[in-house]
Structures are given as structure tokens and as C-alpha cells.
MDAnalysis code that builds the backbone (N, CA, C; Angstrom):
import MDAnalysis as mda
import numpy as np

u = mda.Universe.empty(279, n_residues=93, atom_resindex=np.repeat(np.arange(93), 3), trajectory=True)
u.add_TopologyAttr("name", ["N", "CA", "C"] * 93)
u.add_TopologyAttr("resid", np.arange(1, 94))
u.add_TopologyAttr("resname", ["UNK", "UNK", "UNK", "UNK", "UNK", "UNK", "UNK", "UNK", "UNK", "UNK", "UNK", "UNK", "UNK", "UNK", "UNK", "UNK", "UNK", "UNK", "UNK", "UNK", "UNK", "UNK", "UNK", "UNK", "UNK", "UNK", "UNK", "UNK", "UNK", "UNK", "UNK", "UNK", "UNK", "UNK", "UNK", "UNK", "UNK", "UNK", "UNK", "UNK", "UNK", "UNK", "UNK", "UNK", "UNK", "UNK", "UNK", "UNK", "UNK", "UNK", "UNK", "UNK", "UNK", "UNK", "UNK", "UNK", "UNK", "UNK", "UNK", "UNK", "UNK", "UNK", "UNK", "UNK", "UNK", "UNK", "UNK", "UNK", "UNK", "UNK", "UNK", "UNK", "UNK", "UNK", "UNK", "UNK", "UNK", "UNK", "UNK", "UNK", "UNK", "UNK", "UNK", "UNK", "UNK", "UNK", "UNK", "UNK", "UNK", "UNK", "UNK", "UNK", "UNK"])
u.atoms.positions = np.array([
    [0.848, -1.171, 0.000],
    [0.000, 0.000, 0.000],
    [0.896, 1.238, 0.000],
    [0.407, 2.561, -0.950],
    [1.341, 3.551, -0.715],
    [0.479, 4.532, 0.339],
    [1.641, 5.122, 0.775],
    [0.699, 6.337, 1.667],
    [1.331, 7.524, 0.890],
    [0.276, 8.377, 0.806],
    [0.600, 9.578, 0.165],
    [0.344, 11.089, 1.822],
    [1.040, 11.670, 1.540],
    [1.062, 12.790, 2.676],
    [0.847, 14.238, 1.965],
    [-0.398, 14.696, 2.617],
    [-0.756, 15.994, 1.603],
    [-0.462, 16.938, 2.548],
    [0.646, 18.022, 2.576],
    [0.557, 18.897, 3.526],
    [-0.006, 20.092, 3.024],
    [-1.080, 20.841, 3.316],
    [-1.570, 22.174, 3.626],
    [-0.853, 22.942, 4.374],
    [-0.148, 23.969, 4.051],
    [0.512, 25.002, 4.362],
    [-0.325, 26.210, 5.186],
    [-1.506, 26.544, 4.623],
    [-1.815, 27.302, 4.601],
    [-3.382, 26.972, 3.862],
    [-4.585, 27.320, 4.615],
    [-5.905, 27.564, 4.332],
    [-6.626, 28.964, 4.458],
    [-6.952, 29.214, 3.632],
    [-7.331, 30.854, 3.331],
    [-8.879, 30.548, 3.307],
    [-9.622, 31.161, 4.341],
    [-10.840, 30.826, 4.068],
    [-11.442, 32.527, 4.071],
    [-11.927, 32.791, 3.526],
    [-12.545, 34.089, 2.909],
    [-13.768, 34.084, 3.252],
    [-14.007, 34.963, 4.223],
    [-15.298, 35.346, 4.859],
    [-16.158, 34.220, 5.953],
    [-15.494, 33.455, 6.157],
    [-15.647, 32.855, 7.217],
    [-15.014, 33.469, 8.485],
    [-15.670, 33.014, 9.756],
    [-15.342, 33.697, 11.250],
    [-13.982, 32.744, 11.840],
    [-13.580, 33.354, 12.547],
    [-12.388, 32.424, 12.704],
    [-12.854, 31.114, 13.865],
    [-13.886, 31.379, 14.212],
    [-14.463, 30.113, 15.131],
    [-14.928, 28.801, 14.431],
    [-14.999, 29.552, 13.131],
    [-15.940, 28.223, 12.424],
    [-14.729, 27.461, 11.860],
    [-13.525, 28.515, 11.916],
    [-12.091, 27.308, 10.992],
    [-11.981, 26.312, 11.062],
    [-11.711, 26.129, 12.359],
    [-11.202, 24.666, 12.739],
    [-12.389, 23.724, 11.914],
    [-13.225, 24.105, 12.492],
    [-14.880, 22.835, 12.062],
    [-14.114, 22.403, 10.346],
    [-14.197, 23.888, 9.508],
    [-13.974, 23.943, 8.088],
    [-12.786, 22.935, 7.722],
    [-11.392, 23.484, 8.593],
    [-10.172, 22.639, 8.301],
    [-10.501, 21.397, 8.349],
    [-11.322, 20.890, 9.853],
    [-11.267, 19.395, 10.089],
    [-12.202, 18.660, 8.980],
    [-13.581, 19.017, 8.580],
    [-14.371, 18.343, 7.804],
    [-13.338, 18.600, 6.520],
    [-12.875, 19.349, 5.678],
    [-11.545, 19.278, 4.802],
    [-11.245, 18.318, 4.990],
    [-10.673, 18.272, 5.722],
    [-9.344, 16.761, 5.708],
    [-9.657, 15.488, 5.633],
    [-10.940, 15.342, 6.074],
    [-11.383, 14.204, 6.242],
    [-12.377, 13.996, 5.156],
    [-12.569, 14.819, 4.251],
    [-13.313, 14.718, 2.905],
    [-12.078, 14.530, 1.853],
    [-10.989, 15.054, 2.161],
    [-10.018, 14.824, 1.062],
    [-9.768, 13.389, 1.079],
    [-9.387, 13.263, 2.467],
    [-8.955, 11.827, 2.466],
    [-9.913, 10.789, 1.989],
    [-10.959, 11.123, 1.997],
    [-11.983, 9.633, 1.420],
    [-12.066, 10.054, -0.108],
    [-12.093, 11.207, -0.418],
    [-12.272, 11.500, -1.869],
    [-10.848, 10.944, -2.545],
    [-9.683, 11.025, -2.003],
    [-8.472, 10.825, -2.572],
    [-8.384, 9.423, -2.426],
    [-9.016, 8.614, -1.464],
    [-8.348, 7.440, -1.170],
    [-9.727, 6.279, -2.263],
    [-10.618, 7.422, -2.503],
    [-11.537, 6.572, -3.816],
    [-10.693, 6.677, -5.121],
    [-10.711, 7.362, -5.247],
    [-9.791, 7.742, -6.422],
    [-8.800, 6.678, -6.826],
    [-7.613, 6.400, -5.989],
    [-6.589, 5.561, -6.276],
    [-5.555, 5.922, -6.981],
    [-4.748, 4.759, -7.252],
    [-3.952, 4.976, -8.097],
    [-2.843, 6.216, -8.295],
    [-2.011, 6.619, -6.600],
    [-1.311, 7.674, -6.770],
    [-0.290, 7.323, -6.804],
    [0.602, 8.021, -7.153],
    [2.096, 7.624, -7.166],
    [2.891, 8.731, -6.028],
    [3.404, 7.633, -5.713],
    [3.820, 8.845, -4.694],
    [5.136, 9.332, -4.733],
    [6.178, 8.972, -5.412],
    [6.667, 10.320, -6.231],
    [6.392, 11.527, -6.878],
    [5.043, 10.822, -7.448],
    [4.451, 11.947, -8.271],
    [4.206, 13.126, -7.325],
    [3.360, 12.495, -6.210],
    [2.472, 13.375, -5.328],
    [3.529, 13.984, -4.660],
    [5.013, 13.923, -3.958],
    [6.198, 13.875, -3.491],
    [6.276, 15.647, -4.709],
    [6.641, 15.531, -5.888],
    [7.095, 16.248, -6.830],
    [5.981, 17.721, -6.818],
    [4.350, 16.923, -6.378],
    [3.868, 18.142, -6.968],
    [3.261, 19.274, -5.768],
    [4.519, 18.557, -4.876],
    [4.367, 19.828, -3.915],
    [4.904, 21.214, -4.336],
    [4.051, 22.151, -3.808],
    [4.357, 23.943, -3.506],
    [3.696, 24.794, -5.090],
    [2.318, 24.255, -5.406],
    [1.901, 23.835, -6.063],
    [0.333, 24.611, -5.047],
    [-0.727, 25.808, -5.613],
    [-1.255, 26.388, -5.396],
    [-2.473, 25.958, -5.841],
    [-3.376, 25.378, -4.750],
    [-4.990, 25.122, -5.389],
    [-5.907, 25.834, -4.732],
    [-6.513, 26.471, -5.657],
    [-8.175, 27.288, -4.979],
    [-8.959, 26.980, -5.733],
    [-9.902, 26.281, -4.412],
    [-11.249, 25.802, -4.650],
    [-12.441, 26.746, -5.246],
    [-11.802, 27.917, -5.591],
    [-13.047, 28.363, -6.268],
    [-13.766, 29.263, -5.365],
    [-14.552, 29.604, -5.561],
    [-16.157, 30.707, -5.396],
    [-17.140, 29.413, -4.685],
    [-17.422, 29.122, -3.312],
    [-18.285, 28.291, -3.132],
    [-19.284, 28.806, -2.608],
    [-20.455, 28.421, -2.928],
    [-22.051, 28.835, -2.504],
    [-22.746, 27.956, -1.336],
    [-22.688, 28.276, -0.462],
    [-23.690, 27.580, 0.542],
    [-25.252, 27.963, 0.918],
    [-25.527, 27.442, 1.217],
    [-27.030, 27.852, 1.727],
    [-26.824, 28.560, 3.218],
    [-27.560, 29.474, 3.335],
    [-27.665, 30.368, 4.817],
    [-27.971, 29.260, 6.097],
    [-27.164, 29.752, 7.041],
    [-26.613, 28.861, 7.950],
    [-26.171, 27.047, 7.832],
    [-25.399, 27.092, 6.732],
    [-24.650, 25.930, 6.855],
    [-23.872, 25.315, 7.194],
    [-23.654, 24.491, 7.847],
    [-22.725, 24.216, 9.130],
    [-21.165, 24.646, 8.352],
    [-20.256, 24.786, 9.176],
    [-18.668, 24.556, 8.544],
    [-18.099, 23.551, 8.179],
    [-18.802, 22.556, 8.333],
    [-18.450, 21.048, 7.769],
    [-18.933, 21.008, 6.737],
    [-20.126, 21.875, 5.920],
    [-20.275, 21.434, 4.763],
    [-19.306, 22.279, 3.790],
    [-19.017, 23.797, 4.329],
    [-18.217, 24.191, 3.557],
    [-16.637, 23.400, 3.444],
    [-15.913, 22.847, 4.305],
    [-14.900, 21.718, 4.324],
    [-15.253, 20.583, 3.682],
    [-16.121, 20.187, 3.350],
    [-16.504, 18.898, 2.141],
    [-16.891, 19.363, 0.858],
    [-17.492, 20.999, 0.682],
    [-17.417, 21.569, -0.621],
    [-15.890, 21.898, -1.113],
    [-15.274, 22.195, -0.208],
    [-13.937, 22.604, -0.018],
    [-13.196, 21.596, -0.881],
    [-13.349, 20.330, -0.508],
    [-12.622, 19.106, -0.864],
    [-13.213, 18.558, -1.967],
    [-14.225, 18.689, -2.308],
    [-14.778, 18.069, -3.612],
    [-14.404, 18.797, -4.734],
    [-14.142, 20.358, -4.220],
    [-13.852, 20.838, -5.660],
    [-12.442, 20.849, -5.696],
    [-11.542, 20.801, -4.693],
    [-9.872, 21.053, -4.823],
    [-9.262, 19.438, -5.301],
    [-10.233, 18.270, -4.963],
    [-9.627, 17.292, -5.343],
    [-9.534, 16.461, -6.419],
    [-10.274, 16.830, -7.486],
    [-9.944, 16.144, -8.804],
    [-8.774, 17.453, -8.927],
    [-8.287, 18.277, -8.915],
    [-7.397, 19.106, -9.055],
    [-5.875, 18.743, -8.495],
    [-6.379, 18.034, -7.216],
    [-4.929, 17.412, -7.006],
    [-4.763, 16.157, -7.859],
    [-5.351, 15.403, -7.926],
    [-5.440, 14.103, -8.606],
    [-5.149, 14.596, -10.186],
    [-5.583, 15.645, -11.108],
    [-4.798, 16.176, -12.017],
    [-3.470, 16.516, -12.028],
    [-3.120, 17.206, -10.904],
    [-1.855, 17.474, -10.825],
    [-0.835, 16.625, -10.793],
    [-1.306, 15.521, -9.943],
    [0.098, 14.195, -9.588],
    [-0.001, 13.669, -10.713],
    [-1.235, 13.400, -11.664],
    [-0.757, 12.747, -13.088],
    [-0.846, 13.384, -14.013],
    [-0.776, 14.473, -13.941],
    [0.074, 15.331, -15.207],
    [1.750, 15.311, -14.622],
    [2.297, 15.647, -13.533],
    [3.249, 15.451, -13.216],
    [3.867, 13.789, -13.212],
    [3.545, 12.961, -13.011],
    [3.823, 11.414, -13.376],
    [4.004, 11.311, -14.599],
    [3.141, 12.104, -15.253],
    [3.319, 11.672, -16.952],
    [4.974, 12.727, -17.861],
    [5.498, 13.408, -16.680],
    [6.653, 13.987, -17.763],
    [8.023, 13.636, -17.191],
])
């Protein structure tokens, strides 16, 4: 089995309160990880290489009062076919 290690440097959350972060960071991480670990198939050189390497998730829309866990699983659904692009465009040169 490979293990791949994604470090986040840095989470910029834009217009969120700083109480709700943590909630945001933690449901993140734990949406990447099941979204990444469906996925498959990483190389972990690849993933190794395509660090320091800048992803934003975009403009996300929630509905009024939605917990911070859903914005951390919108968070991750849209940043992670983006990583999973990245390690195999980088694998492939």
C-alpha cells in the first residue's frame, strides 16, 4: 500500500469567522482523504514532486446557515480532482 502525505501550508478561508475554521479545516481533511483514497492509483513520487503547487477551490455557494463542515466537504470536492490532475500530469513527464 502507498501512503501519500498531503501537507496544507496554509488555508485561506474568505469570509468565514475564525471560530468556524477549525470545524472547516477538520471536515476538509477528512473529505479529502476519502475522496483521494476513492480515487486511487497515486504515485507517490508523483504526489512527493507536486508539492508547492497552489490550489483554490473556487467561489463556493452555501445555503444560509450551513454548518462549517459542509463548507470543508465543498472545499474538498472541488480542490480534489485538481490534485489528482496534478500528480498525473506530473507522473506523466
Amino acid at each position: 500500500m502507498t501512503k501519500v502525505v498531503l501537507h496544507i501550508d496554509r488555508l485561506v478561508l474568505a469570509g468565514v469567522g475564525w471560530h468556524d475554521g477549525q470545524g472547516v479545516a477538520d471536515a476538509l481533511q477528512a473529505e479529502l482523504g476519502r475522496l483521494l483514497a476513492l480515487s486511487g492509483g497515486f504515485d507517490a513520487a508523483a504526489a512527493t514532486r507536486a508539492g508547492g503547487d497552489r490550489i483554490d477551490a473556487g467561489v463556493l455557494r452555501l445555503g444560509a446557515g450551513a454548518p462549517p463542515s459542509a463548507l470543508g466537504q465543498a472545499s474538498a470536492a472541488a480542490i480534489a480532482p485538481r490534485i489528482a490532475s496534478t500528480i498525473a500530469g506530473r507522473a506523466g513527464r
